[in-house]
C-alpha positions in Angstrom: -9.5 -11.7 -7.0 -7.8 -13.1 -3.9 -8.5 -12.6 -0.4 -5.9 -10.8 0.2 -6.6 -8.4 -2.3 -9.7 -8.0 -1.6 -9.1 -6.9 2.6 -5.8 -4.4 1.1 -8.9 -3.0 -1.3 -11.4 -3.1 1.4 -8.7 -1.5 3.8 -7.6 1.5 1.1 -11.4 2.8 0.6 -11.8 2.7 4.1 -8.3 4.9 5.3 -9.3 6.9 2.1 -13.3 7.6 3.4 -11.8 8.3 6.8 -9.1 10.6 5.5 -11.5 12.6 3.3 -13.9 12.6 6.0 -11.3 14.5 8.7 -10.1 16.7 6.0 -14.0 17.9 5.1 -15.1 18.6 9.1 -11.5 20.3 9.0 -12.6 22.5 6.4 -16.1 23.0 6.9 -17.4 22.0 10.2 -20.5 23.9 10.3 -21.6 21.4 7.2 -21.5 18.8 10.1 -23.3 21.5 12.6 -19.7 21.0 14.3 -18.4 23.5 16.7 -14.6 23.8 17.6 -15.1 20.9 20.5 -17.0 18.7 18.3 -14.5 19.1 15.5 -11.5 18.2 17.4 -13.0 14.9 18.9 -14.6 13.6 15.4 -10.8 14.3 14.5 -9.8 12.3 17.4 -12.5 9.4 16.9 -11.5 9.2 13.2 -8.2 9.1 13.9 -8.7 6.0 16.3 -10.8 4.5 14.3 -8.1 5.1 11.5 -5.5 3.2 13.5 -8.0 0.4 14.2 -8.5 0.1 10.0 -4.7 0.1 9.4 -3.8 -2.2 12.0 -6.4 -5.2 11.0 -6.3 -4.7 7.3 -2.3 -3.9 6.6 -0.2 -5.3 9.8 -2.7 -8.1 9.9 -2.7 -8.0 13.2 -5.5 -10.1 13.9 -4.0 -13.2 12.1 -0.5 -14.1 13.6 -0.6 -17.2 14.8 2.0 -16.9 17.7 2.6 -14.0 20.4 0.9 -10.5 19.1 4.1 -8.9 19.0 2.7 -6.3 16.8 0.3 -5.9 19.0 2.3 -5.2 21.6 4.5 -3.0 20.0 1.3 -1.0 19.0 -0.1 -0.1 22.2 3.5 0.6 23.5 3.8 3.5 20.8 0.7 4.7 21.4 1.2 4.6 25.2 4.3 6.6 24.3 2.7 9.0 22.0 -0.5 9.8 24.3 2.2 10.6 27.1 4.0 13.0 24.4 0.9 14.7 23.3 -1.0 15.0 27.1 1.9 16.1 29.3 3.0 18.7 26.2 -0.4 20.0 26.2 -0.3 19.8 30.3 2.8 21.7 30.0 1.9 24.3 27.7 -1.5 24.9 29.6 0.5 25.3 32.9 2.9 28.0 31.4 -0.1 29.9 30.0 -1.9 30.3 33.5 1.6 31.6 34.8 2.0 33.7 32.1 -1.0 35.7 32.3 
């Protein structure tokens, strides 16, 4: 078996254990002695951790030899997307205090 396959194999059963993993402390976080807190920042850390996994075993990101474009491109989306998600939830928190 290559190399290659061997890191997309490696990087498969490791998105797969992560993905399983959120979807059990989804259904059943008291298996995990999870509260609501806990559950929603193992969610969070799996999902980083999930980004990490896809980035250095499927973009390859770690082995360009010139700029790290993808790199780049990466934390720009994710810059992006953090914004989204915060100042929606910001927003959202803000109309509920002025609501009640």
């Amino acid at each position: 078996m290559s190399r290659e396959l061997s890191l997309r194999i490696t990087g498969f059963l490791s998105a797969l254990l992560l993905t399983l993993t959120a979807y059990y402390i989804i259904v059943n976080p008291a298996y995990f002695n999870l509260d609501a807190q806990g559950a929603v920042i193992a969610i969070f850390t799996l999902a980083l951790i999930q980004s990490m996994v896809q980035l250095i075993f499927f973009i390859d990101i770690w082995q360009e030899k010139e700029v790290f474009w993808n790199l780049a491109v990466f934390f720009s989306t994710a810059s992006i997307i953090f914004i989204i998600i915060y100042f929606s939830i910001w927003i959202i928190d803000h109309l509920n205090y002025h609501m009640h």
